[in-house]
C-alpha positions in Angstrom: -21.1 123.9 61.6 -18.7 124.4 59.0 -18.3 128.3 59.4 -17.9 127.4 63.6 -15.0 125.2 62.9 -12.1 127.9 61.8 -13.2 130.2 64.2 -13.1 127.3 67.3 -9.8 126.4 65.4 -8.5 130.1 64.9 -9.4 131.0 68.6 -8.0 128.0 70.6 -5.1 128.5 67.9 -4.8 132.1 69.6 -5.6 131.6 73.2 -3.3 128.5 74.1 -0.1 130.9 73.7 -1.6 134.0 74.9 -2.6 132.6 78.2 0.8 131.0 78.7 2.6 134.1 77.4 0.3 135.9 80.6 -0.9 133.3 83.0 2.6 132.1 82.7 5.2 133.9 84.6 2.7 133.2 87.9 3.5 129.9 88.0 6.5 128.9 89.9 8.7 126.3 88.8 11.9 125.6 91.4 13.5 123.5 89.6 17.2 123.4 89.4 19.2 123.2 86.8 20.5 119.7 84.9 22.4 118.4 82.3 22.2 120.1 79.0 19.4 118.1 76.4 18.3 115.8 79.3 15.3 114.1 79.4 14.7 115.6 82.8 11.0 116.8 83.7 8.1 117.6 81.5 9.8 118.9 78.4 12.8 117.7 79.1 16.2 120.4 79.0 17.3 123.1 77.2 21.3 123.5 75.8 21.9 125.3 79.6 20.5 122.6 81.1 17.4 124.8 82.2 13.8 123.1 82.3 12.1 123.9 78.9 8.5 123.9 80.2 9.8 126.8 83.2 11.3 128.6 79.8 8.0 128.4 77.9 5.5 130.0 80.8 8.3 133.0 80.8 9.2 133.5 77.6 6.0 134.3 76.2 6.4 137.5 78.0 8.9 139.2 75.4 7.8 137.0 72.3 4.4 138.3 72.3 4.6 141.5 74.5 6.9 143.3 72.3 4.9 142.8 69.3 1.4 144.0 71.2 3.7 147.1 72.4 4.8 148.0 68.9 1.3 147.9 67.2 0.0 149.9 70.2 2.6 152.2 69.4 2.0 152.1 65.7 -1.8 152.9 66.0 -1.4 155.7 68.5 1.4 157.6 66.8 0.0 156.3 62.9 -3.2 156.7 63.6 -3.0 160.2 65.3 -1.2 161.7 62.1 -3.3 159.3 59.8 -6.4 161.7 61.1 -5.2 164.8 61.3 -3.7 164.6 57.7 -7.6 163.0 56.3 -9.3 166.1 58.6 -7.1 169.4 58.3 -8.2 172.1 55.4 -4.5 173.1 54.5 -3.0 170.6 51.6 0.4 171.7 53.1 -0.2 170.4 56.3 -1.3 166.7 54.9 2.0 166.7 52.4 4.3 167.2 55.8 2.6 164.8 58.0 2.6 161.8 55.2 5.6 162.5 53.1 8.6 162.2 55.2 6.9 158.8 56.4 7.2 157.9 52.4 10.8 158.0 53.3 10.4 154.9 55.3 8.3 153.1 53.4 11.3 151.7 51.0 13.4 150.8 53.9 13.6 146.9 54.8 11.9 146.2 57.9 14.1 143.5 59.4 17.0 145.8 58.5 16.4 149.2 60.6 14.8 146.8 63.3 18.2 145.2 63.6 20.4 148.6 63.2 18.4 149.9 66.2 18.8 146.3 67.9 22.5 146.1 67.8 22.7 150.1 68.2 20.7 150.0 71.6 22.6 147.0 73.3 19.3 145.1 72.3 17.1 146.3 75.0 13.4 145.1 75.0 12.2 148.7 74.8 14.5 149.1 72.1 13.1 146.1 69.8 9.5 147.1 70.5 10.0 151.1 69.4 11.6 149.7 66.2 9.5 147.8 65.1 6.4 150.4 66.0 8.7 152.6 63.5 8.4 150.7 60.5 4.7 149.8 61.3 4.2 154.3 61.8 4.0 154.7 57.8 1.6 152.3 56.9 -0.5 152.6 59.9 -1.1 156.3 58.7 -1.4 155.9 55.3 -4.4 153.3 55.6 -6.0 155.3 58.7 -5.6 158.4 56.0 -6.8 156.6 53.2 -10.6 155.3 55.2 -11.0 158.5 57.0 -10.9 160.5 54.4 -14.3 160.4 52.7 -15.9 160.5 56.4 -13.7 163.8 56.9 -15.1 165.2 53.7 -19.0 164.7 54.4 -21.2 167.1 55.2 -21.3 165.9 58.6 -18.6 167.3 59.4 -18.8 170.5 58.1 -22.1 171.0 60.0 -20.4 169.5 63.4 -17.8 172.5 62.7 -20.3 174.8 62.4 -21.8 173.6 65.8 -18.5 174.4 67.3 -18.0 170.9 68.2 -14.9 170.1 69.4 -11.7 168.8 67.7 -11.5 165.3 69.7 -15.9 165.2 69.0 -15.1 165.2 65.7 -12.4 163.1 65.0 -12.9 160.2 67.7 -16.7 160.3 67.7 -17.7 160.9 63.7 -14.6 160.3 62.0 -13.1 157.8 64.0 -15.9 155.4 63.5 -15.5 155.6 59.8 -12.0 153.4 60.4 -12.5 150.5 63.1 -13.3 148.5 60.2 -10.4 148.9 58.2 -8.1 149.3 61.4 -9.7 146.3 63.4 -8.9 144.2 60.6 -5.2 145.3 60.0 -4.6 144.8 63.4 -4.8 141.0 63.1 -2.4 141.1 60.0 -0.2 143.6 61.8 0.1 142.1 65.3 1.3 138.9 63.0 3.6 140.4 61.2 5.1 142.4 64.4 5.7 138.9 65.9 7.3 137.7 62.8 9.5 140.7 63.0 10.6 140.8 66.7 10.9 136.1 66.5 13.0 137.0 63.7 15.6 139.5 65.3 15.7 137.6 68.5 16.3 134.5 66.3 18.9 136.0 64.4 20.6 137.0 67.5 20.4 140.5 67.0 18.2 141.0 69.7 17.4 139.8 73.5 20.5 138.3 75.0 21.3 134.5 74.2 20.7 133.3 77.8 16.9 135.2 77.7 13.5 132.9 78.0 11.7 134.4 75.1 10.8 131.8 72.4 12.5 132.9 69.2 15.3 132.8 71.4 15.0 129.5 72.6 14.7 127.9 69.2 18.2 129.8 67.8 19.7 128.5 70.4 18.5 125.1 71.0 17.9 124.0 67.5 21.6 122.6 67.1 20.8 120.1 69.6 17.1 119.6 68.0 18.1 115.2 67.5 18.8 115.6 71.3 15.6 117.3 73.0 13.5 118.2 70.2 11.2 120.0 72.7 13.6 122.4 73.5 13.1 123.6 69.8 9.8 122.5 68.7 7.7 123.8 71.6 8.6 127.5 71.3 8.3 127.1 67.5 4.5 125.5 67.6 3.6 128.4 70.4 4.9 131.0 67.4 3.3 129.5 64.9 0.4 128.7 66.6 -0.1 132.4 67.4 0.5 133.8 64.1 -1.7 131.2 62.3 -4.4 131.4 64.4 -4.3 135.6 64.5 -4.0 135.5 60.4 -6.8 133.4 60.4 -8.9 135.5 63.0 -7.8 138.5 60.6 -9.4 137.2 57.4 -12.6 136.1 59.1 -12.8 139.7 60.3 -11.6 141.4 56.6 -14.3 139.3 54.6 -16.9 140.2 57.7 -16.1 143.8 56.8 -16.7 143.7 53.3 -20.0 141.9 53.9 -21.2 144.4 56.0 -23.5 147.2 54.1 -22.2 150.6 54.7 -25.2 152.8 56.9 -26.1 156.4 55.9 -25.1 158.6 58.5 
């Protein structure tokens, strides 16, 4: 009972916001606007006077769509040149697919994130390929790093032999070698890509001040957080809700992985 209780807690922690951030924007709320901070409805009013339960079944759309885009991004770009760097036979090939990426590495995330922001009139799309950007180095480097012993067996030599063919090879031998290691950096990185976009957006550096997305809401509602302290605090527990319960889903998954005995292939 006590190892079912972080996982109940980790995946209601997980699911609340996620089915709001997608069941949400199919429910239809008329209601009109009121007085700014009202008590009015549910939740009561935002600053705009717009109800804050209609903001949060919308604005889960950007908050945690942009993140899921970037790490998608991150994974099929990273991951692509993670493989092909840990397979080829030519050293130079492996130094120019992962070297220039050592030139982001350095570079603060929240600052090129924002640069591209502000530079693209801070689009959606915009937000979402920045932060996949900053994810592309270390998403290769750790797809690299487990796939390279897997790349080096004798496996694969003998499935090159066979003629087998470049996507058999990678997707069906070596690929395997790295859902561990990727499945559980995904948790960690889908949290830290929703820290990254909340914390644009909250900085105002990204979606437009008027948008639904919940960062967004609680920049611009937390002045008035003595007057309708839902306006504020129910995006905020949806955020943290979804990163706690995602880090928390992560580590199960990371200590699974290590318990798991590694099969001769």
């Amino acid at each position: 009972m006590r190892a079912r209780i972080p996982l109940a807690l980790s995946v209601v922690l997980v699911v609340v916001p996620l089915v709001i951030a997608l069941a949400g924007p199919l429910i239809s709320l008329d209601v009109k606007p009121g007085l700014p901070y009202s008590a009015d409805g549910v939740l009561g009013t935002d600053g705009l006077g717009r109800d804050v339960l209609g903001l949060l079944l919308v604005g889960g759309r950007t908050a945690l769509g942009m993140a899921f885009g970037a790490v998608l991004i991150a994974y099929v770009v990273g991951g692509l040149i993670g493989l092909v760097a840990a397979s080829t036979r030519h050293r130079w090939l492996d130094e120019v697919l992962i070297r220039p990426l050592d030139v982001l590495l350095p570079l603060p995330s929240l600052l090129v994130i924002s640069v591209v922001a502000v530079g693209w009139q801070a689009s959606a799309p915009a937000i979402t390929l920045a932060v996949a950007m900053v994810n592309v180095p270390t998403v290769a480097r750790l797809v690299r790093a487990a796939a390279l012993d897997a790349a080096s067996s004798p496996v694969v030599e003998a499935l090159r032999m066979q003629r087998e063919s470049w996507t058999t090879i990678q997707l069906g031998y070596i690929g395997r070698a790295v859902v561990g290691p990727v499945a559980a950096d995904i948790g960690t990185r889908i949290t830290l890509a929703v820290f990254l976009v909340a914390s644009v957006n909250f900085l105002g550096l990204g979606l437009s001040p008027t948008a639904s997305d919940w960062a967004v809401s609680v920049s611009r509602n937390r002045e008035g957080l003595l007057l309708q302290p839902w306006s504020v605090l129910a995006p905020a527990l949806l955020l943290v809700s979804f990163t706690l319960g995602f880090n928390l889903l992560a580590d199960r998954l990371v200590h699974q992985s290590h318990r798991q005995p590694v099969s001769p292939t």
